[in-house]
N, C-alpha and C positions, 0 to 999 in steps of 0.2 A: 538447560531445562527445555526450553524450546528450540526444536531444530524445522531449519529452513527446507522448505524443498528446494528442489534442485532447479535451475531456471532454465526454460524452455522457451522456444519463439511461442507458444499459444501462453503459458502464463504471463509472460511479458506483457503481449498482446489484451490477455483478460484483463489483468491488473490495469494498464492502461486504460482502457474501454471503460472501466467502472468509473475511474478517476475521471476520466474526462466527464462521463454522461453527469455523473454527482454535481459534479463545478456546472455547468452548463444549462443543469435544473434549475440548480440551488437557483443560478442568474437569471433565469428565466420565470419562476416562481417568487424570487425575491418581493417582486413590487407588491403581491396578491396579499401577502401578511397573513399565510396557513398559518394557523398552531399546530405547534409542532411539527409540521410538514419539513421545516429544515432538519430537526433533530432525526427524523425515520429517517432521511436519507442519508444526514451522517450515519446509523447505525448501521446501513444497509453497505454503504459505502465502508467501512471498516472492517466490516464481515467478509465481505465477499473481499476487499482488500488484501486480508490477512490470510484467506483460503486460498487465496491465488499464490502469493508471493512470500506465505507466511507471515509471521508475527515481529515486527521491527519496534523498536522503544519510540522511533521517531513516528509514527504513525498516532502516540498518547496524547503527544504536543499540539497535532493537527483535529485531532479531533477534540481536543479541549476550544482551540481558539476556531474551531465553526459553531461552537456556541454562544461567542459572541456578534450581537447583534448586524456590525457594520463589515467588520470580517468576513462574515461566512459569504461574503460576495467573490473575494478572492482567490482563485483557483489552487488554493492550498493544499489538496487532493491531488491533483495534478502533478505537482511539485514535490510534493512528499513521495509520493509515490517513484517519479521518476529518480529522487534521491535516494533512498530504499532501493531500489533496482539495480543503481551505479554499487551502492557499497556492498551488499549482495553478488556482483560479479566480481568485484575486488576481492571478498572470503573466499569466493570458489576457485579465483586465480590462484592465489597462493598457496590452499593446500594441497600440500605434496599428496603424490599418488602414492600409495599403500604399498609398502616392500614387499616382496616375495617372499614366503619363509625358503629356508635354505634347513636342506636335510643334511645331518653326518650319520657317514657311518663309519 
């Protein structure tokens, strides 16, 4: 249903960058007590997540548990992310390169 793009050093690199800047906010904003200031930035961070490196099941988990309170301090974006990435290069490794068709005559 949903297919991955194909992983490239700048999406790696995007994906990264979002994850990090997201956990890094979130910590840095934490003490302030925005409303909803965490949730825009999970949404922001899941978007731009899921455009860079595509769409992964583990990506649902992590942005459920940043909407708990004491959680969302934890760099779980970060992690997810770099988790998604790892298994993502494992699909690409293993599938086989596309046969050649073979003419008879």
């Amino acid at each position: 249903m949903f297919r991955a793009p194909k992983l490239t050093r700048t999406r790696i690199f995007l994906a990264l960058a979002v994850a990090v800047f997201a956990d890094g906010l979130q910590l840095l904003l934490g003490p302030l007590g925005w409303v909803f200031g965490d949730q825009a930035i999970d949404c922001v961070a899941m978007a731009l997540t899921s455009w860079a490196i595509g769409f992964h099941i583990l990506l649902l988990p992590t942005f459920v548990v940043e909407l708990i309170p004491v959680l969302e301090d934890l760099p779980t974006w970060t992690a997810c992310t770099i988790a998604v990435i790892a298994l993502r290069k494992r699909e690409q490794r293993n599938i086989p390169p596309p046969e050649k068709p073979t003419i008879e005559i």
